[in-house]
PQR file with spaces between the fields and no chain letter, atoms N, CA, C, O and H, PARSE charges and radii, in Angstrom:
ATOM       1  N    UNK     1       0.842   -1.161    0.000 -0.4000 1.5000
ATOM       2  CA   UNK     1       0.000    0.000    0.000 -0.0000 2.0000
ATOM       3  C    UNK     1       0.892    1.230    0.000  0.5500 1.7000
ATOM       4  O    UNK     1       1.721    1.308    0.906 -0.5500 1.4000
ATOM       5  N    UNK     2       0.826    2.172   -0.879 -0.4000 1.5000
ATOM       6  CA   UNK     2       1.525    3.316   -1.138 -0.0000 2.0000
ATOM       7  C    UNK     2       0.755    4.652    0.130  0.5500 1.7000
ATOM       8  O    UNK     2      -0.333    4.759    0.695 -0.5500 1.4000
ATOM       9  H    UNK     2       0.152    2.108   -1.615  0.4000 1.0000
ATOM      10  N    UNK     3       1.622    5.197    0.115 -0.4000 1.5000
ATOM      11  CA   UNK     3       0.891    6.529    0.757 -0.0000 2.0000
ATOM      12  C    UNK     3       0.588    7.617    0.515  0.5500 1.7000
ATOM      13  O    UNK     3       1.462    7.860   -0.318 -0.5500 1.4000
ATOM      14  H    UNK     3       2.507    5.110   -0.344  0.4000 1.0000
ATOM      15  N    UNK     4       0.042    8.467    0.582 -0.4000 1.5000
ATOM      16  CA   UNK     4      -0.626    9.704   -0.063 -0.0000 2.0000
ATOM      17  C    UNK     4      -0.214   10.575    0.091  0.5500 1.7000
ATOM      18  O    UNK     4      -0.256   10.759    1.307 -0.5500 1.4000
ATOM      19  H    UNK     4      -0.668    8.269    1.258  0.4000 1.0000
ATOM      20  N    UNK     5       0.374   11.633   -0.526 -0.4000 1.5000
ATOM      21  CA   UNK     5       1.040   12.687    0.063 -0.0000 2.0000
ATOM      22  C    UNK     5      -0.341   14.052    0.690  0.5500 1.7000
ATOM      23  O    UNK     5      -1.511   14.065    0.306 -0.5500 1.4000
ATOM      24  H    UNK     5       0.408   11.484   -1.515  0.4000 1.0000
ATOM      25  N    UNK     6       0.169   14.849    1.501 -0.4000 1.5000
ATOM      26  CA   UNK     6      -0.940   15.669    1.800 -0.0000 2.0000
ATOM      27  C    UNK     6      -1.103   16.379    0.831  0.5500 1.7000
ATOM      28  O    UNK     6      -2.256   16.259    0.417 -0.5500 1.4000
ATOM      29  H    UNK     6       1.119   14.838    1.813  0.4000 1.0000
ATOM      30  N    UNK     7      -0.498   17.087    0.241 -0.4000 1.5000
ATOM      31  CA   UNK     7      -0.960   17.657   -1.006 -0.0000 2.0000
ATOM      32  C    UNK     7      -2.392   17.046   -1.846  0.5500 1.7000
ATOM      33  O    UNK     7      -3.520   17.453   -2.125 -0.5500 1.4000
ATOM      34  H    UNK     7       0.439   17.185    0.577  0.4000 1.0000
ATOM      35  N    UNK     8      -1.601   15.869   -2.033 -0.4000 1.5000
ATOM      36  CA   UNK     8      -2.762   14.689   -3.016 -0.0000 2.0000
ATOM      37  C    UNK     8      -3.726   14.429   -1.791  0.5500 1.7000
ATOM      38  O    UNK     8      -4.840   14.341   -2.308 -0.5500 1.4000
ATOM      39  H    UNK     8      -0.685   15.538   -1.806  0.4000 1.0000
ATOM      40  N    UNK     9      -3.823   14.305   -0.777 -0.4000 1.5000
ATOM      41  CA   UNK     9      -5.098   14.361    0.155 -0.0000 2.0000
ATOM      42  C    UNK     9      -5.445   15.765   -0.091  0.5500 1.7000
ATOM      43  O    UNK     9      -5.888   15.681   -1.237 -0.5500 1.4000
ATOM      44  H    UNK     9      -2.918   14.377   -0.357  0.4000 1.0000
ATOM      45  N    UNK    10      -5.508   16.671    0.150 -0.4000 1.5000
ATOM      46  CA   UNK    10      -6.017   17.958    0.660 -0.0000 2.0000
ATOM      47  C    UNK    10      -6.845   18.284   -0.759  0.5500 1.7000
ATOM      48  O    UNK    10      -7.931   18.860   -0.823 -0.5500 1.4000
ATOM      49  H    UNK    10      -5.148   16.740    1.080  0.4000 1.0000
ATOM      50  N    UNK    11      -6.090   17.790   -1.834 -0.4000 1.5000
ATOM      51  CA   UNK    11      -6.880   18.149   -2.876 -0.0000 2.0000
ATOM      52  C    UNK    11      -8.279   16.947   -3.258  0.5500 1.7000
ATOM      53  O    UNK    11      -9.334   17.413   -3.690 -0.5500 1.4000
ATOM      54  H    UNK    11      -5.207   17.322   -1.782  0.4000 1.0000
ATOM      55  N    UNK    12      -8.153   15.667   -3.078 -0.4000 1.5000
ATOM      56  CA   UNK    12      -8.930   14.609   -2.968 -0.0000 2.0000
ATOM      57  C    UNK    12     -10.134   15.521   -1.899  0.5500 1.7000
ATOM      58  O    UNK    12     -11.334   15.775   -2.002 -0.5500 1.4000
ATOM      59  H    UNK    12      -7.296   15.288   -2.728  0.4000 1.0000
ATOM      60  N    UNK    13      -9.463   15.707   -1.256 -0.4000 1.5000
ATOM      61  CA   UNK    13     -10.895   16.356    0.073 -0.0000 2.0000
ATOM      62  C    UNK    13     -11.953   17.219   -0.565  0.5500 1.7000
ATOM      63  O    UNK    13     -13.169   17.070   -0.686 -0.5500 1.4000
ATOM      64  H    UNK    13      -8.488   15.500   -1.172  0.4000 1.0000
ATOM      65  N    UNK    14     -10.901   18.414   -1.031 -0.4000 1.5000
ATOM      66  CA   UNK    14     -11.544   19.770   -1.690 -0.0000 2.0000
ATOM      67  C    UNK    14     -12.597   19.419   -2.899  0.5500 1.7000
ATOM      68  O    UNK    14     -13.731   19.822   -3.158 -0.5500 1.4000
ATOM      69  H    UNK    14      -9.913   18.535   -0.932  0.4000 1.0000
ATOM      70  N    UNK    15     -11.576   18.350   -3.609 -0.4000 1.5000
ATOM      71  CA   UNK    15     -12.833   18.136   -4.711 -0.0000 2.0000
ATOM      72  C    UNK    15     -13.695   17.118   -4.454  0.5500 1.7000
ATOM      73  O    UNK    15     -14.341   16.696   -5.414 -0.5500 1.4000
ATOM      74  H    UNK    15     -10.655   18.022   -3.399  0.4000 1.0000
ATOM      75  N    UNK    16     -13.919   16.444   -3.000 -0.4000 1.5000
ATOM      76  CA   UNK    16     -15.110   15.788   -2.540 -0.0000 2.0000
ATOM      77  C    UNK    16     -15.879   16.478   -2.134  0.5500 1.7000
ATOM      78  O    UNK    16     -17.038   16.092   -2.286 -0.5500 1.4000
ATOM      79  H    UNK    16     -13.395   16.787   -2.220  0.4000 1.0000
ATOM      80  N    UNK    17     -15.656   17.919   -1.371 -0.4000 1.5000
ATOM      81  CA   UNK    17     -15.930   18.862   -0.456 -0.0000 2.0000
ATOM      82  C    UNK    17     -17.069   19.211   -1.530  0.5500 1.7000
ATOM      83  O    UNK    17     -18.264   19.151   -1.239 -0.5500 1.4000
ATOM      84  H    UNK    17     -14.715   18.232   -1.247  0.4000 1.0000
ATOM      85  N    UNK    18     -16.524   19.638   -2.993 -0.4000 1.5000
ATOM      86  CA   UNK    18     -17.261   20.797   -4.102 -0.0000 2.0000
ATOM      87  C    UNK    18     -18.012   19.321   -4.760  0.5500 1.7000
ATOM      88  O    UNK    18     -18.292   19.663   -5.909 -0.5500 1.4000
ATOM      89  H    UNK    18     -15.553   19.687   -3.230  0.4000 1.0000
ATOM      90  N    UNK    19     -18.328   18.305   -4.638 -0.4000 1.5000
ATOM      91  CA   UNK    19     -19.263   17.026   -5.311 -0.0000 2.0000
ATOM      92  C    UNK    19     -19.989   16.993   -4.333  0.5500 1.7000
ATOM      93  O    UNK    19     -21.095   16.815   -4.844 -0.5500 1.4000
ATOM      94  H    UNK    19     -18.100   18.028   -3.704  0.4000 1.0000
ATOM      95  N    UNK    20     -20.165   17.053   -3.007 -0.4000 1.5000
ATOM      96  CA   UNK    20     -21.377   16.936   -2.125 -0.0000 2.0000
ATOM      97  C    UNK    20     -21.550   18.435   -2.114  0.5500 1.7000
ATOM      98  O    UNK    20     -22.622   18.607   -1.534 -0.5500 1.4000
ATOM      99  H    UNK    20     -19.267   17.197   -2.592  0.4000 1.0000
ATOM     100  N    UNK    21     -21.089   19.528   -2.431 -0.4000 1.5000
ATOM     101  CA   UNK    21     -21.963   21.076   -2.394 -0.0000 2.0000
ATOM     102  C    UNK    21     -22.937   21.020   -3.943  0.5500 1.7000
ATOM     103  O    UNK    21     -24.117   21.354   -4.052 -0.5500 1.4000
ATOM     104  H    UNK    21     -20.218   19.388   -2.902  0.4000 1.0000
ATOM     105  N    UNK    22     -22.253   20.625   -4.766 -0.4000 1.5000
ATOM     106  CA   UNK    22     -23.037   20.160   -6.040 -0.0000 2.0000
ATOM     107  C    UNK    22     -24.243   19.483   -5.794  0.5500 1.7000
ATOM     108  O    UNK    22     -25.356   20.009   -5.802 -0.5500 1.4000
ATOM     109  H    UNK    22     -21.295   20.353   -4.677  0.4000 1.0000
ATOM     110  N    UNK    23     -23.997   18.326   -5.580 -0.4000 1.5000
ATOM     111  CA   UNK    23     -24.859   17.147   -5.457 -0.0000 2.0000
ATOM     112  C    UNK    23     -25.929   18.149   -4.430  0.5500 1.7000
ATOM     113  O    UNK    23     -27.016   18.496   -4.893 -0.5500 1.4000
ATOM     114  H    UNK    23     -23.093   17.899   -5.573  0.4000 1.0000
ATOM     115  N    UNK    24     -25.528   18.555   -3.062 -0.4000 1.5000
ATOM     116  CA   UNK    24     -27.038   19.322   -2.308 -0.0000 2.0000
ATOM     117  C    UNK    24     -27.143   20.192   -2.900  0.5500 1.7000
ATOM     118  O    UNK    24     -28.224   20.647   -2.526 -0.5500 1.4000
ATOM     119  H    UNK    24     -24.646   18.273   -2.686  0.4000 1.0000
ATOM     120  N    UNK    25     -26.611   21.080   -3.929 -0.4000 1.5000
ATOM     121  CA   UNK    25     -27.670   21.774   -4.604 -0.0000 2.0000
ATOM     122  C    UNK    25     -28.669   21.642   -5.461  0.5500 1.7000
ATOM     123  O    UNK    25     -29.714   22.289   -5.399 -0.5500 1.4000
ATOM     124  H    UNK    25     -25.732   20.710   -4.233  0.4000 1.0000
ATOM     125  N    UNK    26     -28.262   20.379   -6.721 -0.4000 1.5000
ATOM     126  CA   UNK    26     -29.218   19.727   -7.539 -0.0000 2.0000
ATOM     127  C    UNK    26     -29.989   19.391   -6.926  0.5500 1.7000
ATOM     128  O    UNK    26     -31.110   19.492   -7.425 -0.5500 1.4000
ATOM     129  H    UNK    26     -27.412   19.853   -6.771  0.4000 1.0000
ATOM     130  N    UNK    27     -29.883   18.675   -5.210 -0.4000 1.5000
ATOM     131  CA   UNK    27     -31.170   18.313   -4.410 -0.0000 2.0000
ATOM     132  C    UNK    27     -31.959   18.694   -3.846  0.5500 1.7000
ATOM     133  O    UNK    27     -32.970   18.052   -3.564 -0.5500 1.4000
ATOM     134  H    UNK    27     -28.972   18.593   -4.805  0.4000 1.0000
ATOM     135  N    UNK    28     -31.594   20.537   -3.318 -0.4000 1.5000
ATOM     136  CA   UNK    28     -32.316   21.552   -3.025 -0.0000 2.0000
ATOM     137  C    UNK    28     -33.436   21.819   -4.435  0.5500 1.7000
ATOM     138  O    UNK    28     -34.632   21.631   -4.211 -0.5500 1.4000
ATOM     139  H    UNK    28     -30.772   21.059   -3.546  0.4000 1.0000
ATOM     140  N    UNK    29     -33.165   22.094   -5.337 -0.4000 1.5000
ATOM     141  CA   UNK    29     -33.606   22.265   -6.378 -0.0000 2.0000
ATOM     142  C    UNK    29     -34.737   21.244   -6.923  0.5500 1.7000
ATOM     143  O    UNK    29     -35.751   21.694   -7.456 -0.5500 1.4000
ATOM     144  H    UNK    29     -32.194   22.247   -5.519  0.4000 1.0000
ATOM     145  N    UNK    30     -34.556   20.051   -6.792 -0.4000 1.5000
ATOM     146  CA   UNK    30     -35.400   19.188   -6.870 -0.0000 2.0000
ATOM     147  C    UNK    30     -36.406   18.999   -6.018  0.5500 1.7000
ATOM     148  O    UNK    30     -37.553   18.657   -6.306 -0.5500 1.4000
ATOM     149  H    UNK    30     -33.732   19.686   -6.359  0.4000 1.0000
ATOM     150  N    UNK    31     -35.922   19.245   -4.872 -0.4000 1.5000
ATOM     151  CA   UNK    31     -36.959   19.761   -2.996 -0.0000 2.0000
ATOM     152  C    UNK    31     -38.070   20.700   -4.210  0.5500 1.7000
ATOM     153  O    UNK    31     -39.090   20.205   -4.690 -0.5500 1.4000
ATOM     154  H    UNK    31     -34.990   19.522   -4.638  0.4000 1.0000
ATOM     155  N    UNK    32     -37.669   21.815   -4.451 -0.4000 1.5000
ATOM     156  CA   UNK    32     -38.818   23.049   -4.349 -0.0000 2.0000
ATOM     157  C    UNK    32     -39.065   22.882   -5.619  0.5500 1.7000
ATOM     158  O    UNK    32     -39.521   23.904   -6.133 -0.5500 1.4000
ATOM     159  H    UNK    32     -36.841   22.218   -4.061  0.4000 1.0000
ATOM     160  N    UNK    33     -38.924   21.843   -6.451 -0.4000 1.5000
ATOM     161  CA   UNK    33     -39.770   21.315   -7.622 -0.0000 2.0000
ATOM     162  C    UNK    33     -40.866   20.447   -7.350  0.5500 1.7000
ATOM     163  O    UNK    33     -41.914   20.507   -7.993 -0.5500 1.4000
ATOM     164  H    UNK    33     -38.554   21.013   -6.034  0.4000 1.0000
ATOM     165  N    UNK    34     -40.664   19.627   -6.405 -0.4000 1.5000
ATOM     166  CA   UNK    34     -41.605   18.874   -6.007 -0.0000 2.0000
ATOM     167  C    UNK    34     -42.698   19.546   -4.917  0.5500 1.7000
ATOM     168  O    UNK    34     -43.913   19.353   -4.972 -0.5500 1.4000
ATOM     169  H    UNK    34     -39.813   19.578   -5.883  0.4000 1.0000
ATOM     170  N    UNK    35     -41.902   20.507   -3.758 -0.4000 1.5000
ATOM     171  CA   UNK    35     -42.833   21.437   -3.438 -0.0000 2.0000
ATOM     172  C    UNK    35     -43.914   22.027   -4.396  0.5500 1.7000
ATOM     173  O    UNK    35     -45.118   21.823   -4.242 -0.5500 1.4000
ATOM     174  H    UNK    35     -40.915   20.663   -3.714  0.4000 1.0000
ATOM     175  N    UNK    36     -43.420   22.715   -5.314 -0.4000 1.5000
ATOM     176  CA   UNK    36     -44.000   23.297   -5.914 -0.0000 2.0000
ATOM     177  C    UNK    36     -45.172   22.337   -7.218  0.5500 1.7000
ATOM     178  O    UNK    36     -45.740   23.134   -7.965 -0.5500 1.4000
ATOM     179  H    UNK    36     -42.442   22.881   -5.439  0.4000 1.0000
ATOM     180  N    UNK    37     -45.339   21.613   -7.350 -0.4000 1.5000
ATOM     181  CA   UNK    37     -45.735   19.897   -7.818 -0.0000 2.0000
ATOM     182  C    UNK    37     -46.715   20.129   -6.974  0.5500 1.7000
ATOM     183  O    UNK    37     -47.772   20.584   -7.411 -0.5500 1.4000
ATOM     184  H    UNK    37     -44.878   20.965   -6.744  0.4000 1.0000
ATOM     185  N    UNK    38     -46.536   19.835   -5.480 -0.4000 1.5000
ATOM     186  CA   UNK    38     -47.605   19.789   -4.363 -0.0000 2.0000
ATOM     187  C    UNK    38     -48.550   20.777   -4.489  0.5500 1.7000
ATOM     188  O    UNK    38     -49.703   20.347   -4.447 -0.5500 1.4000
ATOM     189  H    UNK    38     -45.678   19.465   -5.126  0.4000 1.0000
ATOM     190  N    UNK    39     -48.386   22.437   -4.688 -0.4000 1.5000
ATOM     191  CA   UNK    39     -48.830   23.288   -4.226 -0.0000 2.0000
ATOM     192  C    UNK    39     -49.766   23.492   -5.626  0.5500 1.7000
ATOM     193  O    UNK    39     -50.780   24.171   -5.463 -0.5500 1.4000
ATOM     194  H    UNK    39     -47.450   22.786   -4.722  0.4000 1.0000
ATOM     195  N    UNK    40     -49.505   22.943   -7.038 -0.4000 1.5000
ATOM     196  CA   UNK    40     -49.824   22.667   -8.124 -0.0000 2.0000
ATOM     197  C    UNK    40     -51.271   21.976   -7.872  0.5500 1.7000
ATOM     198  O    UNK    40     -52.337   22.432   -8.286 -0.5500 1.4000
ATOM     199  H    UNK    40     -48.681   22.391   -7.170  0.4000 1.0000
ATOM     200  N    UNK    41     -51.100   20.760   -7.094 -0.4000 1.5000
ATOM     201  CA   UNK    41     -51.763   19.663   -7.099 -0.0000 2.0000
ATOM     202  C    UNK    41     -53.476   20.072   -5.726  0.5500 1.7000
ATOM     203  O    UNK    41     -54.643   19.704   -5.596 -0.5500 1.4000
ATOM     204  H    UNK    41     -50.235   20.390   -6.757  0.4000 1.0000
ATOM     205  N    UNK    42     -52.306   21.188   -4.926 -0.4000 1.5000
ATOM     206  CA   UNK    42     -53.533   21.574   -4.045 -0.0000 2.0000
ATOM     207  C    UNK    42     -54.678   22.828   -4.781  0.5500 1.7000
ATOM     208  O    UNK    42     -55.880   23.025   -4.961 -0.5500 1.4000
ATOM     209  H    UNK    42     -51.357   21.487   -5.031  0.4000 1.0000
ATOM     210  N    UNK    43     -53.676   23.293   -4.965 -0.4000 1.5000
ATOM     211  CA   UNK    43     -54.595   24.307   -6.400 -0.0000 2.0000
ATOM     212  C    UNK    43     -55.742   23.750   -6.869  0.5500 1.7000
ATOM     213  O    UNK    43     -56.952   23.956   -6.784 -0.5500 1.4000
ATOM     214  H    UNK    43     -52.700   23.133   -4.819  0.4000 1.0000
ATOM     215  N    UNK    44     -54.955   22.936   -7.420 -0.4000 1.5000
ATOM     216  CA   UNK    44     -56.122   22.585   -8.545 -0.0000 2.0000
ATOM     217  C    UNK    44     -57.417   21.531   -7.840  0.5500 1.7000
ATOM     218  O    UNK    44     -58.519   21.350   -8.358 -0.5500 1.4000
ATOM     219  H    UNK    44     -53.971   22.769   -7.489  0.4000 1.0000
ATOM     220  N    UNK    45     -56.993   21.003   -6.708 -0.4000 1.5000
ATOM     221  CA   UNK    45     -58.010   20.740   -6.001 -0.0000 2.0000
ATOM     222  C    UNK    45     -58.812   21.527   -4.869  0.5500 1.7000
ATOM     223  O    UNK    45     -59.638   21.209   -4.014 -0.5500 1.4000
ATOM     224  H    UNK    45     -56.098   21.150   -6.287  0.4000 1.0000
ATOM     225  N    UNK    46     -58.266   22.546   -5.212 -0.4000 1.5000
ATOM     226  CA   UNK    46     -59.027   23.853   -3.982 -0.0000 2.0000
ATOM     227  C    UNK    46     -60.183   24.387   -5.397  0.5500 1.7000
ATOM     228  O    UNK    46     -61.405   24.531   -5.452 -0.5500 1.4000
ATOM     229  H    UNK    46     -57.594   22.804   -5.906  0.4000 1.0000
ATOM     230  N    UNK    47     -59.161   24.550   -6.321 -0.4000 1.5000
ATOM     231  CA   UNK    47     -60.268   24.622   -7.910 -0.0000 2.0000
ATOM     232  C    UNK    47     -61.784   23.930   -7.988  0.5500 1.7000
ATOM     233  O    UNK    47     -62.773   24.364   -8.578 -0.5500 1.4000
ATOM     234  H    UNK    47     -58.168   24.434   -6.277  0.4000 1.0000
ATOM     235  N    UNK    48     -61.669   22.951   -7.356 -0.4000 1.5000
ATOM     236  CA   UNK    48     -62.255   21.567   -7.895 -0.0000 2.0000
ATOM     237  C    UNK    48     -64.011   21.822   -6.923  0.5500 1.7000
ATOM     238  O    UNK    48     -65.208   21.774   -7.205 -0.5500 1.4000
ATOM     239  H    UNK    48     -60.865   22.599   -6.877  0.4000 1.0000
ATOM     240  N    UNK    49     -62.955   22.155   -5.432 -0.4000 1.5000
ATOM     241  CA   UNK    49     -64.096   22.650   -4.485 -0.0000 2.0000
ATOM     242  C    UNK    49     -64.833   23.542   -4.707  0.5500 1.7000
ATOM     243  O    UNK    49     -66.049   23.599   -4.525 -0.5500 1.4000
ATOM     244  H    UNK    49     -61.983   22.194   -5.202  0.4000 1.0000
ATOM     245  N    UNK    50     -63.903   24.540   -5.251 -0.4000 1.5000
ATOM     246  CA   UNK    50     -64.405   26.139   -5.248 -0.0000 2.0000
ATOM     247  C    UNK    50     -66.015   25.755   -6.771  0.5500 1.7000
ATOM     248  O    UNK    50     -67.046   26.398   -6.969 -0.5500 1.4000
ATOM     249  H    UNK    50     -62.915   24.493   -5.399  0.4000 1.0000
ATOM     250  N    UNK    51     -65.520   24.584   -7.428 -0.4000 1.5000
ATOM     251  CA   UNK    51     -66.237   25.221   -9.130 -0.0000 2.0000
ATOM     252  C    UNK    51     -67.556   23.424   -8.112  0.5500 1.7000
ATOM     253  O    UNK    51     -67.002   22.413   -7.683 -0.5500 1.4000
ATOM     254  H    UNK    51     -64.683   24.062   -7.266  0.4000 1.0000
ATOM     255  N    UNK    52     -68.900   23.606   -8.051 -0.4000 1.5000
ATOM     256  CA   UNK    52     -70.214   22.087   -7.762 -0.0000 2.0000
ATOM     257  C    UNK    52     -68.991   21.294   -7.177  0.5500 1.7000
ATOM     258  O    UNK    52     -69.467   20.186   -7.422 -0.5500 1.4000
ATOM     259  H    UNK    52     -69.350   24.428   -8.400  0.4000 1.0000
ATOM     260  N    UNK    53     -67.537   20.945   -6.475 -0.4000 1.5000
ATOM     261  CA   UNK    53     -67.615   20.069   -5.563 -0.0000 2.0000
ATOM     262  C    UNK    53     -66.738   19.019   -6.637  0.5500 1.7000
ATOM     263  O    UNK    53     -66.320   17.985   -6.116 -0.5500 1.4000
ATOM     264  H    UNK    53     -67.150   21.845   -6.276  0.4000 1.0000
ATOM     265  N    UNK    54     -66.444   19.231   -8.085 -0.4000 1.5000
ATOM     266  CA   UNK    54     -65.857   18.613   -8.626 -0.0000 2.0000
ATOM     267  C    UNK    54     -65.595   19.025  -10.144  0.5500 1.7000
ATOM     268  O    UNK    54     -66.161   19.908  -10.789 -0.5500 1.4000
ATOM     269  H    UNK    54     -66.784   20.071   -8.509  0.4000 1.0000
ATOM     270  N    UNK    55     -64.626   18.186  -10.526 -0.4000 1.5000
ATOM     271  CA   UNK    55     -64.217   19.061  -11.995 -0.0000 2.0000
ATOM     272  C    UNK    55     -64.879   18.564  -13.226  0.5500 1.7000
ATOM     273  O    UNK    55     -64.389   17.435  -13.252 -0.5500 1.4000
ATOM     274  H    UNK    55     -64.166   17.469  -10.002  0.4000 1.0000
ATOM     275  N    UNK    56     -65.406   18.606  -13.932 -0.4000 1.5000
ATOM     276  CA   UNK    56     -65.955   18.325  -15.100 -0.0000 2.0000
ATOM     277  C    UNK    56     -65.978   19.114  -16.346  0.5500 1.7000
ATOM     278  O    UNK    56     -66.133   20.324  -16.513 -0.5500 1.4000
ATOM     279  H    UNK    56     -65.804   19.523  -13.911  0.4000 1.0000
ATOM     280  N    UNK    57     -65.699   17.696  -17.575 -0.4000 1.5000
ATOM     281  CA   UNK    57     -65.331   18.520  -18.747 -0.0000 2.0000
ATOM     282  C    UNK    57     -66.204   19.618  -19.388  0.5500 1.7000
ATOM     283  O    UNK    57     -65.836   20.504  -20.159 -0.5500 1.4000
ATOM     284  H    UNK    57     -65.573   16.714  -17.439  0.4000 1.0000
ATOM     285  N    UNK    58     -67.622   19.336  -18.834 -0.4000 1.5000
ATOM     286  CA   UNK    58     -68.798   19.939  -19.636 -0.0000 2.0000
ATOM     287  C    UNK    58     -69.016   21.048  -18.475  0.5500 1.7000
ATOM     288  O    UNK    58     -69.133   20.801  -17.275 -0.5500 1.4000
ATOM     289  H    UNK    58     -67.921   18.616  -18.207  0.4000 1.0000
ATOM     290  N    UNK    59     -69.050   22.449  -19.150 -0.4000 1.5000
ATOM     291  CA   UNK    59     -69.668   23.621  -17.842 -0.0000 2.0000
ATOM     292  C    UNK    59     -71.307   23.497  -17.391  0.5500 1.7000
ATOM     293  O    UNK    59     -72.343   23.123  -17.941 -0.5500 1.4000
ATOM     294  H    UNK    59     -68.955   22.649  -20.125  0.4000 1.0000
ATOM     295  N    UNK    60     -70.956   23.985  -16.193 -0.4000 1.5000
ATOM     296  CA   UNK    60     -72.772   24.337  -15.876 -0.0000 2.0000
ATOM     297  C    UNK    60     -73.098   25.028  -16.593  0.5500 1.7000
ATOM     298  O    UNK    60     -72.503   25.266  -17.644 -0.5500 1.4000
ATOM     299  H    UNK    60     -70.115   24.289  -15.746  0.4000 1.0000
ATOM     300  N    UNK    61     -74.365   25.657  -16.140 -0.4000 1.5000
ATOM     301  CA   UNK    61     -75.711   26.448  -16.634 -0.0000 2.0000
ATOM     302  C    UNK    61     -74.430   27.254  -17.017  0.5500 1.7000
ATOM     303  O    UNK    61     -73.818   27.254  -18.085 -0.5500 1.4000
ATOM     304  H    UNK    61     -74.848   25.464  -15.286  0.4000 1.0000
ATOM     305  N    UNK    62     -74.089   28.212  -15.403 -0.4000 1.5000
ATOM     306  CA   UNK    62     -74.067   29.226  -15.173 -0.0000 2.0000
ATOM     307  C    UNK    62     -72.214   29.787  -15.386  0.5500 1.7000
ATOM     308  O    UNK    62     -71.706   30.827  -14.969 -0.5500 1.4000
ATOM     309  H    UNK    62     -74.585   28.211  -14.536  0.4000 1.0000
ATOM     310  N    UNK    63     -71.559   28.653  -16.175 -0.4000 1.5000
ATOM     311  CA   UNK    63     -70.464   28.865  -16.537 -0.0000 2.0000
ATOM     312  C    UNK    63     -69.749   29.392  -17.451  0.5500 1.7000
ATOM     313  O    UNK    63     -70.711   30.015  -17.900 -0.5500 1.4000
ATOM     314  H    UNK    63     -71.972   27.807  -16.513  0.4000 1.0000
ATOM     315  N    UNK    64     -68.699   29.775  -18.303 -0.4000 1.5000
ATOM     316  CA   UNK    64     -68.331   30.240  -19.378 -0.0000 2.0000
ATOM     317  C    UNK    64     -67.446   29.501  -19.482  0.5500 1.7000
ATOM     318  O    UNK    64     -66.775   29.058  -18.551 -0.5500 1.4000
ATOM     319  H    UNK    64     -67.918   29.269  -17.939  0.4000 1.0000
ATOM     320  N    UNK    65     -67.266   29.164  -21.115 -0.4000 1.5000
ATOM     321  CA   UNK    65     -66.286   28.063  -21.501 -0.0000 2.0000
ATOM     322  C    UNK    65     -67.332   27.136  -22.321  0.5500 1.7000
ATOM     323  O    UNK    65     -67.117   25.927  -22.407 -0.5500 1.4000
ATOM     324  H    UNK    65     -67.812   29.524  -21.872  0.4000 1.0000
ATOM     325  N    UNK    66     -68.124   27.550  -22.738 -0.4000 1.5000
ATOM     326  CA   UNK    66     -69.138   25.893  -23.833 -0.0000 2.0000
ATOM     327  C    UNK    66     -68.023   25.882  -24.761  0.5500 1.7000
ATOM     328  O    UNK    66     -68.363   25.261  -25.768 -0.5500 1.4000
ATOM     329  H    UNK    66     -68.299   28.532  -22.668  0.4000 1.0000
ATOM     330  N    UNK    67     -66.689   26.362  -24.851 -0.4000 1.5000
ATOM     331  CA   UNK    67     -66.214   25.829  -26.930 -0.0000 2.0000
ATOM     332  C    UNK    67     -65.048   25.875  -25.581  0.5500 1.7000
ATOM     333  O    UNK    67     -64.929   26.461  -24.505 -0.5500 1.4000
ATOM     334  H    UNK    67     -66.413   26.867  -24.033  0.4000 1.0000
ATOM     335  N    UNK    68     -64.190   24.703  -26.532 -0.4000 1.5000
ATOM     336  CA   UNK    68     -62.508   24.826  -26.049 -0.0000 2.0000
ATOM     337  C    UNK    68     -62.233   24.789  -27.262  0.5500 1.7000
ATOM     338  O    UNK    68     -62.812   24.125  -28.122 -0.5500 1.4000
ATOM     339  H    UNK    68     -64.288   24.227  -27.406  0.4000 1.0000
ATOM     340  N    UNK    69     -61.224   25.590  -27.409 -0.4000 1.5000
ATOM     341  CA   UNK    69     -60.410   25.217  -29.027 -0.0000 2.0000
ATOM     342  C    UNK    69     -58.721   24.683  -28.380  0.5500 1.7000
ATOM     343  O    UNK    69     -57.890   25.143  -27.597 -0.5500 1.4000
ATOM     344  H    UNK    69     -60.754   26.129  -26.711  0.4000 1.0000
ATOM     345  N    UNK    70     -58.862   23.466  -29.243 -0.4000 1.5000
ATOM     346  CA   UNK    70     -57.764   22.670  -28.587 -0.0000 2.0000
ATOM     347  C    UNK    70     -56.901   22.246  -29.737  0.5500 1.7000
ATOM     348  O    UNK    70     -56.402   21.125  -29.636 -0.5500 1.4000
ATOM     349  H    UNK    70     -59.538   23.092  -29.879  0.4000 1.0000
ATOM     350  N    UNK    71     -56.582   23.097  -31.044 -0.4000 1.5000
ATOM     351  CA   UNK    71     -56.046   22.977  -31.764 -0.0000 2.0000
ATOM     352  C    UNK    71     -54.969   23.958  -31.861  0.5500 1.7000
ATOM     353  O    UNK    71     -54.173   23.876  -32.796 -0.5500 1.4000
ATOM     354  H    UNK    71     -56.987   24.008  -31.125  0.4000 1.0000
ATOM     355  N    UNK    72     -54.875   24.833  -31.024 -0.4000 1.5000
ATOM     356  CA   UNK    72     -53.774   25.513  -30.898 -0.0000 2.0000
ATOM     357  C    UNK    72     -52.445   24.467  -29.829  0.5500 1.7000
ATOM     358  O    UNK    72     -51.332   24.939  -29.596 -0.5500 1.4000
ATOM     359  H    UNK    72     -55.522   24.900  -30.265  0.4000 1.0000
């Protein structure tokens, strides 16, 4: 088994040091994507309450929206 000089450690460290500051940042980032996923998902079910209690493709009476144009 050979030995390492400190040099060649100190630098092994530093650039482990800057791969786990990397790595938790891509994972911070992915955190408040999925937060934000959640807050997506409550939306649209606070939507759901707010419009008869549930979502449906066809409007009420008293709605606007009878045409979707879904070719854009």
């Amino acid at each position: 088994m050979s030995a390492i000089s400190p040099e060649a450690f100190a630098t092994k460290a530093l650039t482990s040091a800057i791969d786990i500051a990397v790595a938790r940042k891509g994972l911070d980032q992915v955190e408040k994507q999925g937060e934000a996923a959640v807050e997506l998902i409550k939306a649209a079910a606070s939507v759901g309450k707010a419009s008869r209690g549930r979502i449906s493709a066809t409007p009420a009476a008293g709605e606007t929206g009878r045409r979707l144009d879904v070719t854009a």
